[in-house]
C-alpha positions as a Markdown table, in Angstrom:
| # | Residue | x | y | z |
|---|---|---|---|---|
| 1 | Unk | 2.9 | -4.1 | -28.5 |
| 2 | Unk | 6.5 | -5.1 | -29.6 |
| 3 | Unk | 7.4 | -9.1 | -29.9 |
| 4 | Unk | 9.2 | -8.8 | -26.1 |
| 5 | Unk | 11.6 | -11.7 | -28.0 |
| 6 | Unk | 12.8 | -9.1 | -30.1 |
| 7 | Unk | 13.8 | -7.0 | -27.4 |
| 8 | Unk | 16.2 | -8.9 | -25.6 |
| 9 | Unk | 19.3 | -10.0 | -27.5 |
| 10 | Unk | 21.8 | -12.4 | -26.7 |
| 11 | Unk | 24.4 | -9.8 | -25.5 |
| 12 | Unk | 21.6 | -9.0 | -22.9 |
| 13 | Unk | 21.8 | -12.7 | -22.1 |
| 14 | Unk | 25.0 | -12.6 | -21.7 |
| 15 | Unk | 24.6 | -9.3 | -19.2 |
| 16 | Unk | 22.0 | -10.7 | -17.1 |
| 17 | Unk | 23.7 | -14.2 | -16.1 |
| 18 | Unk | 23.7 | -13.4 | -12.5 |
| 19 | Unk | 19.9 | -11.7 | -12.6 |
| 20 | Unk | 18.7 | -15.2 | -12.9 |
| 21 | Unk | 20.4 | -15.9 | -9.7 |
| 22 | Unk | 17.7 | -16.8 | -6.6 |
| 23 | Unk | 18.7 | -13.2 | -5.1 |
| 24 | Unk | 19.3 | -10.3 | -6.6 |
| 25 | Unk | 20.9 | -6.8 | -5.6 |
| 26 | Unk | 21.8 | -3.5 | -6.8 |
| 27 | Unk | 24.3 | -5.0 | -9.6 |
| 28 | Unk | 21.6 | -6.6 | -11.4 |
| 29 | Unk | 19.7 | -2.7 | -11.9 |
| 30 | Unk | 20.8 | -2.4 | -15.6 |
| 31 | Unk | 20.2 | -6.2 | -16.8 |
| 32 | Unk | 16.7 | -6.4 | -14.8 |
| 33 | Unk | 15.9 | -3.0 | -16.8 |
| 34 | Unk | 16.9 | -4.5 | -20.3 |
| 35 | Unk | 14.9 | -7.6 | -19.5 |
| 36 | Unk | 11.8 | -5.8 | -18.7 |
| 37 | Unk | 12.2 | -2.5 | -20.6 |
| 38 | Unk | 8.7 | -3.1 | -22.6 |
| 39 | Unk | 6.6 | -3.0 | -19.0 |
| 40 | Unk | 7.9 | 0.5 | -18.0 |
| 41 | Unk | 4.6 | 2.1 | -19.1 |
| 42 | Unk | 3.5 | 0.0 | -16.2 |
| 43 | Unk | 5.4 | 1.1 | -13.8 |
| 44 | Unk | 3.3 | 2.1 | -11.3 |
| 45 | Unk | 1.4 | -1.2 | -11.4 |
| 46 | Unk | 4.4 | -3.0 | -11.1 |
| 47 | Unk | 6.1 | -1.3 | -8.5 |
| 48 | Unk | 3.1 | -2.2 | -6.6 |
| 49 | Unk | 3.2 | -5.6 | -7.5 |
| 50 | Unk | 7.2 | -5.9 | -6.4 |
| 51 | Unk | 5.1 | -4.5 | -2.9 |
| 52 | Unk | 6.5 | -0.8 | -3.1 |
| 53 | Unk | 4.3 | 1.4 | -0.7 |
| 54 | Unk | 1.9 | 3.9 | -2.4 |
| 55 | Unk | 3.2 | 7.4 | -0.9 |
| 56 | Unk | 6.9 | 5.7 | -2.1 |
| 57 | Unk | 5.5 | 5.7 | -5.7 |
| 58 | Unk | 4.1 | 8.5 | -5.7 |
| 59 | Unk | 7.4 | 10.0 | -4.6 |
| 60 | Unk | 8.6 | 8.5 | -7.3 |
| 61 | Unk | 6.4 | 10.0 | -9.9 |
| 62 | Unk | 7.0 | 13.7 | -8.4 |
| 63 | Unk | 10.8 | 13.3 | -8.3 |
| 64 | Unk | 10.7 | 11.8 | -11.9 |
| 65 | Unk | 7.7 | 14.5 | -13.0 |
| 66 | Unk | 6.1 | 10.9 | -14.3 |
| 67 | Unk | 8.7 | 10.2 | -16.9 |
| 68 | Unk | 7.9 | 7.0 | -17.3 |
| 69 | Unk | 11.6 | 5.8 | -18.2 |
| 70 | Unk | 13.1 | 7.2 | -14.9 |
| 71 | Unk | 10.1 | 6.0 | -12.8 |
| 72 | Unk | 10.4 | 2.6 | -14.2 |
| 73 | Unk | 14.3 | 2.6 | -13.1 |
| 74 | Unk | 13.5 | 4.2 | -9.9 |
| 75 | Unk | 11.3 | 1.5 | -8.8 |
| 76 | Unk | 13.4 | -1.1 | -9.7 |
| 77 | Unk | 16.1 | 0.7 | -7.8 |
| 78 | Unk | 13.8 | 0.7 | -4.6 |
| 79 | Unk | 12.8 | -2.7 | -5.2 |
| 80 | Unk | 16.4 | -4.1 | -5.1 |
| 81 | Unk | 17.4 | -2.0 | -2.1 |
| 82 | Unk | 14.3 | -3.0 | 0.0 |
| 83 | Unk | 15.7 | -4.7 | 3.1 |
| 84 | Unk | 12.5 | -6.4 | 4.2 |
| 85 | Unk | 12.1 | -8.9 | 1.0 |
| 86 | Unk | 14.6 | -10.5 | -0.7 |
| 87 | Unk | 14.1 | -8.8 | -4.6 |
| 88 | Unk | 14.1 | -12.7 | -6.8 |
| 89 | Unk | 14.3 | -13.3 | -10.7 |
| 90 | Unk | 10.7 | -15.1 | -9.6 |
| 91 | Unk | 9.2 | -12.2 | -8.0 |
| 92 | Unk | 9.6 | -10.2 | -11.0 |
| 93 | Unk | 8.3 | -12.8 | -13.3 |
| 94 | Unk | 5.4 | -12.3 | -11.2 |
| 95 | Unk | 4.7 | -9.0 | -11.0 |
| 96 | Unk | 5.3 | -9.5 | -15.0 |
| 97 | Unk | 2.3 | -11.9 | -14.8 |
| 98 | Unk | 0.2 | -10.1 | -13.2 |
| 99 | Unk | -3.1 | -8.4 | -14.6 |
| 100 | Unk | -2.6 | -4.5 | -13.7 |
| 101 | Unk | 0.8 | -4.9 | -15.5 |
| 102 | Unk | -0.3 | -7.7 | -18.1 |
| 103 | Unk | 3.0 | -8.6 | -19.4 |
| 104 | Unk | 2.9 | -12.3 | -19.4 |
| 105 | Unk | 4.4 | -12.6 | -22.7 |
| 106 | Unk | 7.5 | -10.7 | -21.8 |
| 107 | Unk | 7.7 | -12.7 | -18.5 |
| 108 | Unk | 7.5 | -16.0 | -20.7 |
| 109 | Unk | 10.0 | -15.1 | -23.2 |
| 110 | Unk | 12.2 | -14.1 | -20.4 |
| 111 | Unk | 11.9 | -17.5 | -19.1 |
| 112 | Unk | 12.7 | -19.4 | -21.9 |
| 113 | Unk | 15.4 | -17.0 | -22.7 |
| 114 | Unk | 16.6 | -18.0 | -19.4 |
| 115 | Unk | 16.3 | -21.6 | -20.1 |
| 116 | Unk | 18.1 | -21.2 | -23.2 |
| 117 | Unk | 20.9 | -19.3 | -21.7 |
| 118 | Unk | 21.6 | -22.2 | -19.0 |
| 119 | Unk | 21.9 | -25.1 | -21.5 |
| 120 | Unk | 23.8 | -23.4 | -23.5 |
| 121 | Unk | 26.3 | -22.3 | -20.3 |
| 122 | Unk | 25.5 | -24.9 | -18.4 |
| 123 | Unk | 24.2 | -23.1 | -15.7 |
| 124 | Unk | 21.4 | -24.3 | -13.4 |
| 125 | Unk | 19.6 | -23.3 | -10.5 |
């Protein structure tokens, strides 16, 4: 597996400001999928971590013939719009953390990404 540090660039920093916010929404779709790009072979797992019904990810996969890319977008997409929860910067660290998706790394580096990003702006939650 890639270093998930060298993934995520400043300029992504820069783009997901607001995705550390406590809630998130549809806006945050392209910054949440730059910071967690390396867990899209996952997708499935995670999807059911971010608690995404079974027949809806299976849905998924047939609409997306199991492109893993699309399905991966999707589910964030689903996630976000969910009315019942309130889609958090926490809960996807989470489901990062989480054995089926095993991405624990990328959730850390994340976080101190996000650390890093509020001293420097002076940003805090």
């Amino acid at each position: 597996m890639e270093d998930p540090s060298k993934s995520l660039s400043n300029h992504n920093l820069v783009l997901m400001s607001g995705f550390f916010s406590a809630q998130l929404g549809l806006k945050y779709l392209a910054p949440i999928q730059k910071a967690t790009f390396d867990a899209r072979s996952k997708w499935k797992a995670f999807g059911l971590e971010l608690d995404i019904d079974m027949p809806t990810l299976d849905a998924i996969e047939s609409r997306h013939h199991g492109d893993p890319n699309d399905c991966f977008c999707s589910v964030l997409g689903t996630w976000l719009r969910k009315d019942k929860s309130s889609p958090s910067f926490p809960a996807i660290l989470s489901a990062l953390r989480s054995p089926p998706v095993g991405h624990g790394a990328l959730a850390r580096t994340i976080e101190k990404m996000n650390d890093e990003q509020k001293q420097r702006i002076g940003f805090h939650l």
